[in-house]
C-alpha positions in Angstrom: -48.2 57.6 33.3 -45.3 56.2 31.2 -46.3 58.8 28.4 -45.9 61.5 31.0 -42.2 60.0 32.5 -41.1 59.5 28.5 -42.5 63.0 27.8 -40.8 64.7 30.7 -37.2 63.0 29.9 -37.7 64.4 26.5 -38.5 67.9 27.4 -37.1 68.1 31.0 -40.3 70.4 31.8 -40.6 70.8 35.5 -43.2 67.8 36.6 -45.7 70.1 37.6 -46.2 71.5 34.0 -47.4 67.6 32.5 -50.1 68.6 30.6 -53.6 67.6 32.0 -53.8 64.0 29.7 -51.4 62.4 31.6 -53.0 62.5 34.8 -51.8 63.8 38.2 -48.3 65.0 38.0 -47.5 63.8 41.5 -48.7 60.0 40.3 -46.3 60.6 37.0 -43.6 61.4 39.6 -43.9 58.5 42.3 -44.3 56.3 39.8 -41.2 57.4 37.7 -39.2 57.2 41.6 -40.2 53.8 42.3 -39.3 52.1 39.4 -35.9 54.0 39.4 -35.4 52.6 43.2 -36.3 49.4 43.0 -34.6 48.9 39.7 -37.5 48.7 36.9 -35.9 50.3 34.4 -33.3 48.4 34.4 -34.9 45.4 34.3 -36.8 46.5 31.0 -33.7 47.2 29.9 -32.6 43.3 30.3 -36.0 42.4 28.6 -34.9 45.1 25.3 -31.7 43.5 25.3 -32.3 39.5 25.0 -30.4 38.3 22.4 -28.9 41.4 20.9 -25.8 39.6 20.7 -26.9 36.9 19.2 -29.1 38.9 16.5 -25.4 40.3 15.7 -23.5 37.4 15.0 -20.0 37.8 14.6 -20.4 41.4 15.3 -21.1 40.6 19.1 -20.2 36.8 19.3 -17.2 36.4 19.5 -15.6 39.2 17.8 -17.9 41.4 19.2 -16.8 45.0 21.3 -18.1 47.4 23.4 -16.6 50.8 23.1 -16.1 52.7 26.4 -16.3 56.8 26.0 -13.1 58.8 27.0 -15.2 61.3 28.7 -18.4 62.0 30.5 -22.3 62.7 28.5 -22.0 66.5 29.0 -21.7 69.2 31.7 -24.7 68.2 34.1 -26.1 71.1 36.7 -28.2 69.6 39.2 -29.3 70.8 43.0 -26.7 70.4 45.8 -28.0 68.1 48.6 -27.8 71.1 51.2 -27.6 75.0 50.4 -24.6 76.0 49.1 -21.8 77.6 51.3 -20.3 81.2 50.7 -17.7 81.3 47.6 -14.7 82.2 50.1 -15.4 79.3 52.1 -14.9 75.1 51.6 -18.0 73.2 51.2 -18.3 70.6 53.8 -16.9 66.9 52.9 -20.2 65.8 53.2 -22.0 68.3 51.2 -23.0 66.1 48.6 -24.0 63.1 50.9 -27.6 61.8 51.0 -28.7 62.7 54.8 -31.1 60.0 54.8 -28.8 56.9 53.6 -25.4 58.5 53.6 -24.8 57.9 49.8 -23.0 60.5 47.9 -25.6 61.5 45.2 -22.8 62.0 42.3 -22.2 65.5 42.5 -18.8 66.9 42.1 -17.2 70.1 42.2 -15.2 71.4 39.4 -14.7 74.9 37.5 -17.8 74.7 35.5 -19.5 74.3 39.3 -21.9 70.6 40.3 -20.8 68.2 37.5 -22.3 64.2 36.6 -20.3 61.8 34.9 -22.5 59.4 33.4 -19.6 56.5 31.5 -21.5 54.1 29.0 -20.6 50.9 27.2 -22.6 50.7 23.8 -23.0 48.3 20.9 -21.9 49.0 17.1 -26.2 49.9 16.5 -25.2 53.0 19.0 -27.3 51.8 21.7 -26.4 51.8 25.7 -25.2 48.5 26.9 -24.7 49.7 30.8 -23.8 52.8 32.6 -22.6 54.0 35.8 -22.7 57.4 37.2 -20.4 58.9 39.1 -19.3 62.4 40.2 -18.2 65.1 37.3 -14.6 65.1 38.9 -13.9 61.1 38.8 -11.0 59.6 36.4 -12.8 57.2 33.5 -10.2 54.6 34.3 -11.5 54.1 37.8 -14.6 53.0 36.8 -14.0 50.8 33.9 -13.7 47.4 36.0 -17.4 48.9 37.6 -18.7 49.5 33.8 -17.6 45.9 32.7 -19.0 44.0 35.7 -22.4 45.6 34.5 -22.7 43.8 31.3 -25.6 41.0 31.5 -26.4 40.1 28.0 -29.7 37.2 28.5 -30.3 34.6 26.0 -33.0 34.6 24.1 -33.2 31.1 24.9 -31.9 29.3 27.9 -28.4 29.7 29.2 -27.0 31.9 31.8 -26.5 36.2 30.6 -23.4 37.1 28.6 -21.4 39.5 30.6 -17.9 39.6 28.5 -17.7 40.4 24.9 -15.1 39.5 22.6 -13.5 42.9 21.8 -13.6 46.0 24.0 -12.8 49.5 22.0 -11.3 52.1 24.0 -9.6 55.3 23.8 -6.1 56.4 25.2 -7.0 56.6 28.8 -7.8 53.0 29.8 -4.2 52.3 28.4 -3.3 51.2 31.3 -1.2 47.4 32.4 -4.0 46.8 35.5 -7.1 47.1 32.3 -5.3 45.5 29.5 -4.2 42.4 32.7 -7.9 42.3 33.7 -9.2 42.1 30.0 -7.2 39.6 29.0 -7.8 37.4 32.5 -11.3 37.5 31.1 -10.2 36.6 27.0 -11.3 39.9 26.0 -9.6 41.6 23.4 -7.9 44.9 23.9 -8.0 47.4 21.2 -6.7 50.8 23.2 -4.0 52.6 21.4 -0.4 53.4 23.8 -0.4 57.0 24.5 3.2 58.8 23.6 4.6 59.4 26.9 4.2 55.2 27.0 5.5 54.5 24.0 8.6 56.9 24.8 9.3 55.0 27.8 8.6 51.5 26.3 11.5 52.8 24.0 13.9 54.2 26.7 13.9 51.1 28.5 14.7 49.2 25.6 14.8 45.1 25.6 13.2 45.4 29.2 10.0 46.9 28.6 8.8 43.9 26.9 6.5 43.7 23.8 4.5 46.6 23.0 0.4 45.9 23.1 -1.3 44.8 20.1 -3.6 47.0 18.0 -5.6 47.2 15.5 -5.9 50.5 14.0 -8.8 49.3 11.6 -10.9 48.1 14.5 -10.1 51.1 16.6 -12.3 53.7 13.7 -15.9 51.6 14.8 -14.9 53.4 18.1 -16.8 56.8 17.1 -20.2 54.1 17.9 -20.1 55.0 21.3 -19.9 59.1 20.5 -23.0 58.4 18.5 -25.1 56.9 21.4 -24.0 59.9 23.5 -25.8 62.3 20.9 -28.7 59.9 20.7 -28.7 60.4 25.4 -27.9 64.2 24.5 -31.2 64.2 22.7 -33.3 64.0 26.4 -33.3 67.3 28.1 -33.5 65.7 31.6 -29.8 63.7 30.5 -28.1 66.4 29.1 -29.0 68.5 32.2 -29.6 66.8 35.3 -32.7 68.3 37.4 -32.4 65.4 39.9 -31.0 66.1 43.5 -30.4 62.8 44.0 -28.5 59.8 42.2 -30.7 57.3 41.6 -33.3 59.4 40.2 -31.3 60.5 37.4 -30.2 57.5 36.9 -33.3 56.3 36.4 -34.0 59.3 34.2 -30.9 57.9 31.9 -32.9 54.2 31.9 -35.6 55.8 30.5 -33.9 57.4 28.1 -31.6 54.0 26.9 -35.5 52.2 27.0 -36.9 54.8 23.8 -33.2 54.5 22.3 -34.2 50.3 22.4 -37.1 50.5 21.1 -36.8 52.6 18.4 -33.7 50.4 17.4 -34.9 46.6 18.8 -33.3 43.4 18.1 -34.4 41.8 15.0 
């Protein structure tokens, strides 16, 4: 059965085409549902994960980073929740709402038509660290305080989970004063580069602006890491275009995916 859910993600076949070997597609199926509700994956994620900082050294501990991506995996088409409404009309509010527990299932609406966000932190060995998915349509910005509070690095021995590292690489749009406050409330270490429409107004203001942020433009080119582990997700059919109706399923799907990436790379 987890040949067949690892097999699917790869191919994105429809379930009902798993070749005869891996048993009943419908078992394949509830089985690949369940542990992407009650939170499996992610669990086997924590397990793939132990230590990874430590197994970096100075890389991770303490002048470690995660890089955040400036924008989403890819263009992901999925299902709406309900049929979809005539082109000269407005869908619903609640069109993309979960009728059975009133969650949204991360759909959005935006020219290219139902869009997923998926935003990743990854290490510098280009694998995922945590993720969040969100509607296509949803600024990066918003979720970075939700991508950071996701972080749960466990020992390898005893000791509570790291969830902080010592440097966080991002690009231009998380330049921001509420990010770069939060980061360093938490002794993080900012490397996002000002954007020019700040740094023209930072020098309009003069002595009142204050001191520009600090950056290191040498740190900021290990950035691309995080581009990398996109194109390793991009690899999985089922990520790169979601089949899913409903949110939790494909983020599930994207578990699956970050559990191969792990252990074809594991901590050593």
């Amino acid at each position: 059965m987890i040949n067949g859910v690892l097999r699917r993600t790869r191919t994105g076949s429809p379930w009902r085409d798993l070749p005869a070997e891996f048993g009943n597609w419908k078992t394949v199926y509830m089985r690949h549902r369940r542990w992407s509700r009650d939170g499996t994956g992610q669990r086997m994620l924590d397990e793939l994960r132990r230590g990874c900082d430590q197994a970096e050294g100075a890389d991770w501990t303490p002048g470690g980073w995660i890089p955040l991506p400036p924008k989403h995996i890819n263009t992901l088409q999925a299902h709406p929740a309900r049929p979809q409404p005539c082109p000269t009309q407005r869908a619903p509010p609640n069109a993309f709402h979960d009728q059975s527990t009133g969650v949204r299932k991360a759909l959005g609406r935006s020219h290219g038509g139902l869009t997923t966000k998926v935003h990743l932190a990854a290490d510098r060995r280009c694998r995922p660290v945590t993720r969040v998915v969100t509607a296509g349509q949803r600024n990066d910005a918003v979720v970075f305080e939700a991508v950071m509070a996701r972080i749960r690095v466990h020992r390898s021995g005893r000791g509570r989970p790291r969830t902080r590292p010592g440097r966080v690489l991002a690009d231009k749009a998380y330049s921001s004063r509420a990010i770069r406050a939060s980061l360093h409330r938490r002794g993080i270490t900012a490397t996002i580069p000002e954007p020019a429409d700040q740094q023209a107004n930072r020098a309009r203001r003069g002595p009142r602006s204050g001191r520009p942020p600090t950056f290191d433009p040498v740190r900021y080119k290990e950035r691309n890491v995080v581009e990398r582990c996109v194109n390793k997700l991009k690899a999985f059919r089922s990520v790169a275009s979601r089949y899913n109706k409903r949110e939790y399923m494909f983020a599930g799907t994207v578990d699956v995916a970050s559990i191969r990436i792990w252990l074809r790379d594991p901590v050593t």
